[in-house]
C-alpha positions in Angstrom: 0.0 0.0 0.0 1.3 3.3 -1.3 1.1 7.1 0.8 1.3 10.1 0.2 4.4 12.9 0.8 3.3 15.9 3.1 4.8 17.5 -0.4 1.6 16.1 -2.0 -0.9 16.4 0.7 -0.4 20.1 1.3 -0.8 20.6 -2.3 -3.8 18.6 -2.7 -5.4 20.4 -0.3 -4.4 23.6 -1.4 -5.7 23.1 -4.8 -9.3 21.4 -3.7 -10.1 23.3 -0.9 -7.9 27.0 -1.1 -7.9 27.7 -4.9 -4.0 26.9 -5.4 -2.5 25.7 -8.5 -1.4 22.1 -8.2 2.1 22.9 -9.1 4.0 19.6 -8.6 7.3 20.1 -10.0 8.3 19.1 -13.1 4.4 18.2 -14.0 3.3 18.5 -17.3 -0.5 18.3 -15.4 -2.1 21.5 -16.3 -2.5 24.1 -14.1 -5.5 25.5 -12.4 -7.4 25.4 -9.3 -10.3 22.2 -7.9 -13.6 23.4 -7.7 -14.5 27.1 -6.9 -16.9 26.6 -4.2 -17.4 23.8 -1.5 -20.7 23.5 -0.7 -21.6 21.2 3.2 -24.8 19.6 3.7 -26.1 17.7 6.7 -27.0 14.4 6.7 -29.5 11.7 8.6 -28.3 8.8 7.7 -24.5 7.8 7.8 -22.6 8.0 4.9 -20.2 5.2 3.9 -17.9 5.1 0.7 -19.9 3.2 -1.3 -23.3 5.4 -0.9 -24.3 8.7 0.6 -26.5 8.9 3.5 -30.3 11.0 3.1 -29.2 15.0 3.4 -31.6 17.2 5.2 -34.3 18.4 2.7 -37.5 21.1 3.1 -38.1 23.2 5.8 -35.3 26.0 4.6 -32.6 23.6 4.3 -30.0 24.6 1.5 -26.3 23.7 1.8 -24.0 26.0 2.9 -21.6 27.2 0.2 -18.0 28.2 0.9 -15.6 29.7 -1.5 -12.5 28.1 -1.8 -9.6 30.0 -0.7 -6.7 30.6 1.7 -9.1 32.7 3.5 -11.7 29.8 4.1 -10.1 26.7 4.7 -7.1 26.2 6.8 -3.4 24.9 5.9 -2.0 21.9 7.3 0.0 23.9 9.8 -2.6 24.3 11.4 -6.3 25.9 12.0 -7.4 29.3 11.3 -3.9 29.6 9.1 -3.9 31.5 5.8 -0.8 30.8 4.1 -0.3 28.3 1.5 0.0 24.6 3.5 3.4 23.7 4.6 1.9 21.9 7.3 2.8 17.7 7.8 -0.9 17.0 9.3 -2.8 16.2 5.6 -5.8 18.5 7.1 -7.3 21.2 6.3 -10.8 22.9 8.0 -13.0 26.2 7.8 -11.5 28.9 8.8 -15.1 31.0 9.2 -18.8 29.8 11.0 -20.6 27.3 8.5 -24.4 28.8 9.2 -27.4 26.9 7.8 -30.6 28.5 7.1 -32.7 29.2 10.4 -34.9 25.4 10.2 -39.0 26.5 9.1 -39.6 22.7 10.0 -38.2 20.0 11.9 -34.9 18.7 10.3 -34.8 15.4 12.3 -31.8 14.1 13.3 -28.4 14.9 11.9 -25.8 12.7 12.4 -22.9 13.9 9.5 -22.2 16.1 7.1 -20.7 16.0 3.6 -18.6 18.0 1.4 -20.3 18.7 -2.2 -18.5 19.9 -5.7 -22.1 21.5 -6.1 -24.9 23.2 -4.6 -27.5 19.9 -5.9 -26.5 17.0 -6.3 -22.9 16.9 -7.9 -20.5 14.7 -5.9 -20.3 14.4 -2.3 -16.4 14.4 -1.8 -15.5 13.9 1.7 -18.1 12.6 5.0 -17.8 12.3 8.7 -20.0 11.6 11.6 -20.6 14.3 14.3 -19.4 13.9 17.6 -22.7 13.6 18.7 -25.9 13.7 16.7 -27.9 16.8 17.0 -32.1 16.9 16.8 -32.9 20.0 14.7 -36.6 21.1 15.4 -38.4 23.9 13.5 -37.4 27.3 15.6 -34.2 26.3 16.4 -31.6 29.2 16.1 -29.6 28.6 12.6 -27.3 25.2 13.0 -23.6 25.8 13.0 -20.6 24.7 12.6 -17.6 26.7 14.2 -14.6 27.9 13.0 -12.1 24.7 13.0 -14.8 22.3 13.2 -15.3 21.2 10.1 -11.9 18.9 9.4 -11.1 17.2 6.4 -7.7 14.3 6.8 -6.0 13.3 3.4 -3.8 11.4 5.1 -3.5 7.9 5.7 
């Protein structure tokens, strides 16, 4: 089983999720940047690699989009950094809030959240759990996720 350099990861991440050329040295890949917005969704059923779990739908839902850029997702040096990754940790994660819309019915039970290449359907690119599922009833102040929160690991 192969891995990947730090060399690599940082530049993977750079270019999918901060808007970097991929650069790799002595490349003939073209250049250019992965896609120009990220967009997170919640889910309420577990995702696995094989199939994506049911995402939130009615009641105001909408995922979130976030540009991508240096600005909005962290290098892997660490969170809330702005520079281009030089990092050894293979992760990256928002550097700003992630605000839904305010729920106008009962969302059920969220128990993950995905990573989109669009704002419908599209590909779902990375998953995780939360640390805890969350019940989101109509009312509730605008779901969240914080500033660091959101991590995404390239590394094996």
């Amino acid at each position: 089983m192969s891995a990947q350099s730090d060399n690599f990861e940082n530049k993977y991440i750079d270019w999918l999720f901060r808007a970097q050329a991929l650069g790799l040295a002595g490349s003939t890949a073209a250049a250019g940047s992965g896609p120009a917005t990220m967009y997170i969704s919640l889910k309420l059923a577990a995702d696995t690699d094989a199939a994506q779990g049911a995402e939130v739908s009615g009641g105001g839902y909408a995922r979130v989009p976030v540009v991508s850029s240096l600005a909005n997702w962290a290098g892997t040096q660490g969170a809330g950094s702005t520079q281009v990754s030089n990092g050894t940790s293979g992760t990256t994660s928002n550097n700003a809030a992630v605000t839904f819309p305010t729920p106008s019915a009962a969302w059920g039970q969220v128990v993950g959240f995905g990573i989109h290449d669009s704002l419908t359907g599209g590909a779902e690119l990375f998953y995780a759990a939360l640390a805890a599922p969350k019940t989101i009833n109509n009312g509730d102040p605008a779901p969240y996720f914080a500033p660091g929160s959101l991590t995404v690991q390239v590394d094996n």
